[in-house]
N, CA, C and O atoms as CSV, one atom per row, in Angstrom:
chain,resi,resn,atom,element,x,y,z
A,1,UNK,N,N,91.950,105.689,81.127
A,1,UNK,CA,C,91.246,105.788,82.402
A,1,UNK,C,C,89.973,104.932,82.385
A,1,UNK,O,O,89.498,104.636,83.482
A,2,UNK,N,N,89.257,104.424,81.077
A,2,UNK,CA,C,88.037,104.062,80.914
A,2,UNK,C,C,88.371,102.710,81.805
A,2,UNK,O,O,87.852,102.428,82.885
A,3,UNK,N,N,89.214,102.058,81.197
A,3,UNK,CA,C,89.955,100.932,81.111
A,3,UNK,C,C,89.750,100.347,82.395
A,3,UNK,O,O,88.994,99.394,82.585
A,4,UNK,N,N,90.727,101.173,83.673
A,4,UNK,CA,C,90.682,101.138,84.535
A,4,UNK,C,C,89.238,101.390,85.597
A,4,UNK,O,O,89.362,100.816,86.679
A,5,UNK,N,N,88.244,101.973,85.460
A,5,UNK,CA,C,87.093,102.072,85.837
A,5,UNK,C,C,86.465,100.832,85.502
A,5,UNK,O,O,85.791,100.209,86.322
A,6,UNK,N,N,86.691,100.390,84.147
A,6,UNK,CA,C,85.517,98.813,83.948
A,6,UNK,C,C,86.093,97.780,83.778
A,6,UNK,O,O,85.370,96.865,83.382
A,7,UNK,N,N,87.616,97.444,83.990
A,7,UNK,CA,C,88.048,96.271,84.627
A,7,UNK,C,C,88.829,96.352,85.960
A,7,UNK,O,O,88.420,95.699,86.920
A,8,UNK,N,N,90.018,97.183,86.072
A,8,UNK,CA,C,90.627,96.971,87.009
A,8,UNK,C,C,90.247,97.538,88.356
A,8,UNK,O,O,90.678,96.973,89.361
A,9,UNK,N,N,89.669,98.341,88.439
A,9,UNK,CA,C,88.518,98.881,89.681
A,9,UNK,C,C,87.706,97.520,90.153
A,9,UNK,O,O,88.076,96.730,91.022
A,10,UNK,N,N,86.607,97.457,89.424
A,10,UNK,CA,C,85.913,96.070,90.141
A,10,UNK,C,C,86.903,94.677,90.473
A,10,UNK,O,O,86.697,93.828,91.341
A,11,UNK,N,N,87.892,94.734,89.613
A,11,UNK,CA,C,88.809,93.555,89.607
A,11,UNK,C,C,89.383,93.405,91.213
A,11,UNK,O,O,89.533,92.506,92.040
A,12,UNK,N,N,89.564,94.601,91.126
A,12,UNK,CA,C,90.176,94.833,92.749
A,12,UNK,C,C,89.409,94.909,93.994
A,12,UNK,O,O,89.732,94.562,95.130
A,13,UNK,N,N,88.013,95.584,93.422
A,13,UNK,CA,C,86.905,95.192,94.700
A,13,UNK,C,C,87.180,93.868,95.047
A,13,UNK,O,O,87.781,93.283,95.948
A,14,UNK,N,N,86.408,93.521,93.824
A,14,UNK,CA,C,86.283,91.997,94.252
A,14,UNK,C,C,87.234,91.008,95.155
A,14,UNK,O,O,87.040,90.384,96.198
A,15,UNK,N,N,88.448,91.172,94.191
A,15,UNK,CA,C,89.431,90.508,95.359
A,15,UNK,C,C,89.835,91.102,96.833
A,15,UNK,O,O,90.236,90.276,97.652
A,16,UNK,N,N,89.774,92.167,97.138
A,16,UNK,CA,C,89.574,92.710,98.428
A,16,UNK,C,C,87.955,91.759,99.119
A,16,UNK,O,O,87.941,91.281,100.254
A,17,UNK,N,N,86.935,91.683,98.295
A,17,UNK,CA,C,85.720,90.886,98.856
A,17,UNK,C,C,86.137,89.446,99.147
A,17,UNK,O,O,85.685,88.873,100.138
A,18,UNK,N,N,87.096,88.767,98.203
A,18,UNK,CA,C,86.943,87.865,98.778
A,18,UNK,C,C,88.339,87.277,99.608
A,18,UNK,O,O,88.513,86.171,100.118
A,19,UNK,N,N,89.266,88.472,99.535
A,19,UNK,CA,C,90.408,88.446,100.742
A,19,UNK,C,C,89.781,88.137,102.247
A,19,UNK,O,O,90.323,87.443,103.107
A,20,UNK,N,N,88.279,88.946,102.373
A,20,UNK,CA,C,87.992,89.020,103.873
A,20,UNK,C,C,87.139,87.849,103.907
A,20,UNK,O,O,87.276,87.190,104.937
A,21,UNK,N,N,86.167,87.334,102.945
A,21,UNK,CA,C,85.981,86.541,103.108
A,21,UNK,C,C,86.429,85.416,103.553
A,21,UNK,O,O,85.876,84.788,104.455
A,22,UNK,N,N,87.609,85.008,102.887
A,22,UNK,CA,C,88.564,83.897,103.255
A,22,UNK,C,C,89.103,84.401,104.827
A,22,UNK,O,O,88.750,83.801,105.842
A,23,UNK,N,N,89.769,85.278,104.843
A,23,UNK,CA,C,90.026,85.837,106.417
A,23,UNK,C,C,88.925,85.644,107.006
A,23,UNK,O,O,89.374,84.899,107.876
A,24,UNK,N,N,87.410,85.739,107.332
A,24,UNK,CA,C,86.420,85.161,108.342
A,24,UNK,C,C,86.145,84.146,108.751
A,24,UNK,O,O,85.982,83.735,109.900
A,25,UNK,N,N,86.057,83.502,107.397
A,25,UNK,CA,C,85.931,82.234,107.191
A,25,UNK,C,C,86.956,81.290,107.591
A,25,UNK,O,O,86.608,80.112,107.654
A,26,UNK,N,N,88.496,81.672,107.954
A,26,UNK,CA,C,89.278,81.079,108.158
A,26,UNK,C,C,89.129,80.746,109.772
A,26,UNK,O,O,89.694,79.781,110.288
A,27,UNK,N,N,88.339,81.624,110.457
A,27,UNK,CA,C,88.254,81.244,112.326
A,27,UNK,C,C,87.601,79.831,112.087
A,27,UNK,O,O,88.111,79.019,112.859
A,28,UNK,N,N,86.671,79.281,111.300
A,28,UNK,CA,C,85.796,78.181,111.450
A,28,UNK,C,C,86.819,77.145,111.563
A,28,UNK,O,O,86.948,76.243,112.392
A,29,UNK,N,N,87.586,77.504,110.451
A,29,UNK,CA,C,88.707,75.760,111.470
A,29,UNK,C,C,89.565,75.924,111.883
A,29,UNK,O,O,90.505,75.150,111.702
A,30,UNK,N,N,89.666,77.049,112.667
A,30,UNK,CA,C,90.661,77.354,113.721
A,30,UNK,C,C,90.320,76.247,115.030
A,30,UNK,O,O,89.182,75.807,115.194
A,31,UNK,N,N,91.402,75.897,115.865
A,31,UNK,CA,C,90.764,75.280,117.210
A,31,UNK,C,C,90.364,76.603,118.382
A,31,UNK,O,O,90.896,77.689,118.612
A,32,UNK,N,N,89.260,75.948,118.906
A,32,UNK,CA,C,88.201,76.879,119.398
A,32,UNK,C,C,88.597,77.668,120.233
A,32,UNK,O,O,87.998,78.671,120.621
A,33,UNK,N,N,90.277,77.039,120.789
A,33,UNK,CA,C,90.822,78.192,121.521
A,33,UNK,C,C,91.959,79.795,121.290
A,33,UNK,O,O,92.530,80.636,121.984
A,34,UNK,N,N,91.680,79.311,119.335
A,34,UNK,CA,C,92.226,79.956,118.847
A,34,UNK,C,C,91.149,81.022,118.167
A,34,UNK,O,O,91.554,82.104,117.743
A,35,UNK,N,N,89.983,80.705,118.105
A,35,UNK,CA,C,89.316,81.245,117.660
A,35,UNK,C,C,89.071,82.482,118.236
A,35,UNK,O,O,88.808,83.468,117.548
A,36,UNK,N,N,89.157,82.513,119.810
A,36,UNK,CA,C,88.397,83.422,120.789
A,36,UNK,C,C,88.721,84.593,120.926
A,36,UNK,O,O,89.874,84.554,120.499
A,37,UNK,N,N,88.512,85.761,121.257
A,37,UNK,CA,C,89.204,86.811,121.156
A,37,UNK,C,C,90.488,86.684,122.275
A,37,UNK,O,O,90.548,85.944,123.257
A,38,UNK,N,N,91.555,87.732,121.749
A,38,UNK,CA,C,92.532,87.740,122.824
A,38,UNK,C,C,92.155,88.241,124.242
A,38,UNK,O,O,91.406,89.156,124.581
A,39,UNK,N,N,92.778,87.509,124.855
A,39,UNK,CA,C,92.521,88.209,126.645
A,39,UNK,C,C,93.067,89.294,127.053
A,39,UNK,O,O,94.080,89.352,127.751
A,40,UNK,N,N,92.475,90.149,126.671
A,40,UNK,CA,C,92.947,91.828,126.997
A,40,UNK,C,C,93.372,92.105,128.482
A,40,UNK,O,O,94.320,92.864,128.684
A,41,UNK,N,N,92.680,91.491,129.571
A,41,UNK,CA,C,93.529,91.644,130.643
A,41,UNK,C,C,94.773,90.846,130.791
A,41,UNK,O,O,95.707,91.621,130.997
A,42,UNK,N,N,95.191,89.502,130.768
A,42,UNK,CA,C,96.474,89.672,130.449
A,42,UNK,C,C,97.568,90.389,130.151
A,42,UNK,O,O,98.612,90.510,130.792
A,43,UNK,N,N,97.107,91.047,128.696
A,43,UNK,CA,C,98.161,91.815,127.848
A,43,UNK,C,C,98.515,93.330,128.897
A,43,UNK,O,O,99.637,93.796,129.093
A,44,UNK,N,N,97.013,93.944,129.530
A,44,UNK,CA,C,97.248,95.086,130.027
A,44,UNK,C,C,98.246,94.323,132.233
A,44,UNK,O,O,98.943,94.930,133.047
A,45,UNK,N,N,97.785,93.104,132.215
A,45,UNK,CA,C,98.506,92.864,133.302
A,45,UNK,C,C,99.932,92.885,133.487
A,45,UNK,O,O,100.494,93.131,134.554
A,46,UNK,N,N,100.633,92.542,132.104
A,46,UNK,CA,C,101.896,92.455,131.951
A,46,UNK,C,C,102.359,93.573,131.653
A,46,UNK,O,O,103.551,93.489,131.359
A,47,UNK,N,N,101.957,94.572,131.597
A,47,UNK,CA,C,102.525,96.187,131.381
A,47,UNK,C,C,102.714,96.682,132.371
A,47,UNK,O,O,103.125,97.842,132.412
């Protein structure tokens, strides 16, 4: 159990930290019309 507390615990933070990182970071070179949030009225117009 030690084991797991002082490597594979932080091991896994970390890569969860820098999963989202890369996921945020990935809108910057998105094209700008991809970047934007979705158009929620649309989606609720077509229902």
């Amino acid at each position: 159990m030690a084991i797991f507390r002082q490597y594979i615990a932080p091991l896994l933070v970390v890569l969860v930290f820098i999963v989202a990182l890369v996921a945020v970071s990935a809108r910057i070179f998105l094209p700008s019309d991809m970047a934007a949030p979705a158009p929620i009225g649309l989606i609720i117009h077509n229902l």
